[in-house]
N, C-alpha and C positions, 0 to 999 in steps of 0.2 A: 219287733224281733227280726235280728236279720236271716236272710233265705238263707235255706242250706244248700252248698253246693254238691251236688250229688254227682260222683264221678261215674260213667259212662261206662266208659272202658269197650273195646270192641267187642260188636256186636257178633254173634257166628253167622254164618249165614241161614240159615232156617228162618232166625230171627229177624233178622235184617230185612228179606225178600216178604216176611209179613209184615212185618212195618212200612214197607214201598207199597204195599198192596193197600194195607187196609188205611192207609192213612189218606192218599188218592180217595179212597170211597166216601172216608169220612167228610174230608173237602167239599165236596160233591153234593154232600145230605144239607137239604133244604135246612135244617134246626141246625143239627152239629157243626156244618162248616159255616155258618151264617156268618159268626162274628170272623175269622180267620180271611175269608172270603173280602168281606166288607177292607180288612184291614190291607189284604193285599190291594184291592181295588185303590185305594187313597193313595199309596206310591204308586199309582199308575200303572199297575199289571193285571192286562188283562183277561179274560177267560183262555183266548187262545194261545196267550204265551204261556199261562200258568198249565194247561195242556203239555206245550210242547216240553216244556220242563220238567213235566211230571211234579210237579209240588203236592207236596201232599198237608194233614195236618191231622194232632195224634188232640183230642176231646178233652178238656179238661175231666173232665167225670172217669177216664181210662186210668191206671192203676200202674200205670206204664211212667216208669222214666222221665221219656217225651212229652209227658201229658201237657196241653195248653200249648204247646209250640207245632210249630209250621217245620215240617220238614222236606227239606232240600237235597234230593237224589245229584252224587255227583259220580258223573261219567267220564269213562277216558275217550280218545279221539276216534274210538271205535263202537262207541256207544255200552259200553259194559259196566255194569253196574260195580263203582267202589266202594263208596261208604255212604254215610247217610249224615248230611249236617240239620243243625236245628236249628230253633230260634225265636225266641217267643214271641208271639202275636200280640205287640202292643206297642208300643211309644214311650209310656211312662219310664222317664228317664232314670226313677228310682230303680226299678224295676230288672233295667240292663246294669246298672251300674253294679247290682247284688251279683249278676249271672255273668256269666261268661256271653259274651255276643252273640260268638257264635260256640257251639257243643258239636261237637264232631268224636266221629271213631278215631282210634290214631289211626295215620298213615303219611306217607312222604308226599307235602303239599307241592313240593318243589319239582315233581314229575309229571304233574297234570296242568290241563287247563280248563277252566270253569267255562263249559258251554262250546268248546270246541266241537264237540260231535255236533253241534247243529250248526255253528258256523262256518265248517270247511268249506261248502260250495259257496256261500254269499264271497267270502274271502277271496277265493279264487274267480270270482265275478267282479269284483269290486276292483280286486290287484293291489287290495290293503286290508292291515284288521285294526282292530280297536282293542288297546289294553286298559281295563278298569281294573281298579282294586276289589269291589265288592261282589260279593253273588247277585245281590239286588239291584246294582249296577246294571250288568250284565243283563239279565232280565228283561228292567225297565228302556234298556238300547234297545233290546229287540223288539220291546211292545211298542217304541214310536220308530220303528222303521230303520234302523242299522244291527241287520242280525248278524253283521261278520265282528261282532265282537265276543272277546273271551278275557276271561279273569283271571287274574294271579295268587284266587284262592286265598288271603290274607298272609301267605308271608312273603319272605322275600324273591326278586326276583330273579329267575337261576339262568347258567349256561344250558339246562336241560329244556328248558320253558323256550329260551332262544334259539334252538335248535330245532323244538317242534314249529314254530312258526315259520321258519325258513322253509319249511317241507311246503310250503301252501303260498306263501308271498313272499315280496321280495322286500314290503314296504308297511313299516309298523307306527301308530299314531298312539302316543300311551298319552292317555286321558284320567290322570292318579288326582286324589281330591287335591280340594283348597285349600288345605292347613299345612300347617307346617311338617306333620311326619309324609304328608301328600308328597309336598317339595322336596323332603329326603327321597322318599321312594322313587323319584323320577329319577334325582339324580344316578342312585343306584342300580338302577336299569338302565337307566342312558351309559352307563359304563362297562356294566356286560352285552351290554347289542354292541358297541365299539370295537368289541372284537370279533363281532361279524358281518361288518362292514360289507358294502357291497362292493367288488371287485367293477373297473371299468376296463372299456374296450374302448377305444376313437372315443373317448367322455360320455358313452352310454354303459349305463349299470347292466352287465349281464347274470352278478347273482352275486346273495351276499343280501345283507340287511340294509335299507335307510330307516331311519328313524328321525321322529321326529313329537315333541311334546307340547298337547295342548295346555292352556295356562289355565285350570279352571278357575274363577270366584273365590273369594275364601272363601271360609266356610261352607261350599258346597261341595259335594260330590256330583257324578252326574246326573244320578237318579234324582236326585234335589234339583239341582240344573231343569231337569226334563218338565219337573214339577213346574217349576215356577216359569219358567221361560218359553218350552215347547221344543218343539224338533224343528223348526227352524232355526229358531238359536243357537241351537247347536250344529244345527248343519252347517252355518257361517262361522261358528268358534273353530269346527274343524276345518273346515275349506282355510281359512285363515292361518290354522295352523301347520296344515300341509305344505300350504304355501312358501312359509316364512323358515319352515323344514327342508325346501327343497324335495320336497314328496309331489309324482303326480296326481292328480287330481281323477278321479272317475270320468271317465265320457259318459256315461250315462246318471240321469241323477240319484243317487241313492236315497 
């Protein structure tokens, strides 16, 4: 029988800050968060990125909504709690295909960035950031060592989104999956970063966006990449990519 898809709808807030709370605790419990835990562990996240994220995950046994899924607190660049995504803790490709990916409260994807509030200083350290398509993306960057990366929250990607990154760098590396809606996606962002261009001065960029896009694998995303390859590999995919972008490169190694 196929799953029912049970619509969400926004949560109030009362609701919502106990759902951030209790589902963090749940995580955490030796028995309850076991299997959740486990599952984040295998995409490579680990205790202290799943910390720094705040992930939480609501018990299959809870009577709640979210029940069995992993939930994903997502902030604005000031660290303020928006909405709350989910996403069930498993693989079984039956499973996602029934459900929605990801289940989220409404609100305007196109205003935020997924993981900005923790990556503004690495960003401004580094004097680049990293755009992934996925939450788990994003994440799994920071757990092998590129935390100046943020997400585009699954939809499209806006002149609002290109604006907020301009406030921090001068210099953007979108890293969108291997497949083909991946290869739209770049293209689509590589065309609104084009109109924020970085301005020169004697042929040095004083402000204003470069950009530049890495070719991922098919079939992979990064998180998959990370999986299979490591952070070396990926460190050379982007330095490569940088390169071939006309992006500088970090003086120090990230």
């Amino acid at each position: 029988m196929a799953l029912q898809h049970i619509p969400i709808g926004s949560l109030q807030p009362a609701e919502r800050f106990s759902v951030y709370g209790s589902s963090q605790i749940s995580l955490c419990d030796p028995v309850e968060g076991r299997e959740a835990r486990s599952w984040l562990y295998d995409r490579g996240i680990d205790t202290e990125t799943i910390s720094a994220f705040h992930l939480g995950y609501v018990p299959q046994a809870s009577s709640h909504c979210f029940s069995g899924r992993v939930v994903i607190p997502i902030f604005d660049q000031h660290s303020e709690l928006l909405v709350l995504s989910v996403r069930p803790a498993t693989n079984d490709k039956a499973v996602l295909d029934e459900y929605l990916k990801y289940w989220n409260e409404h609100y305007e994807k196109g205003w935020h960035l997924f993981g900005l509030n923790l990556a503004r200083l690495p960003i401004v350290k580094s004097r680049f950031v990293i755009v992934v398509e996925g939450q788990f993306d994003v994440a799994a960057m920071h757990a092998y060592g590129f935390p100046n990366t943020v997400g585009v929250l699954g939809g499209a990607f806006t002149p609002w989104q290109a604006h907020l990154l301009s406030l921090w760098t001068t210099q953007v590396l979108l890293m969108f999956d291997g497949d083909q809606a991946g290869k739209e996606h770049t293209e689509k962002a590589m065309s609104v970063l084009s109109k924020y261009g970085a301005k020169t001065f004697k042929n040095c960029p004083i402000y204003g966006l470069r950009t530049a896009a890495a070719k991922m694998p098919d079939k992979l995303d990064p998180n998959k990449f990370l999986l299979e390859h490591g952070s070396n590999a990926m460190r050379k995919l982007m330095a490569d990519s940088m390169k071939a972008g006309g992006l500088t490169l970090p003086r120090r190694r990230w």
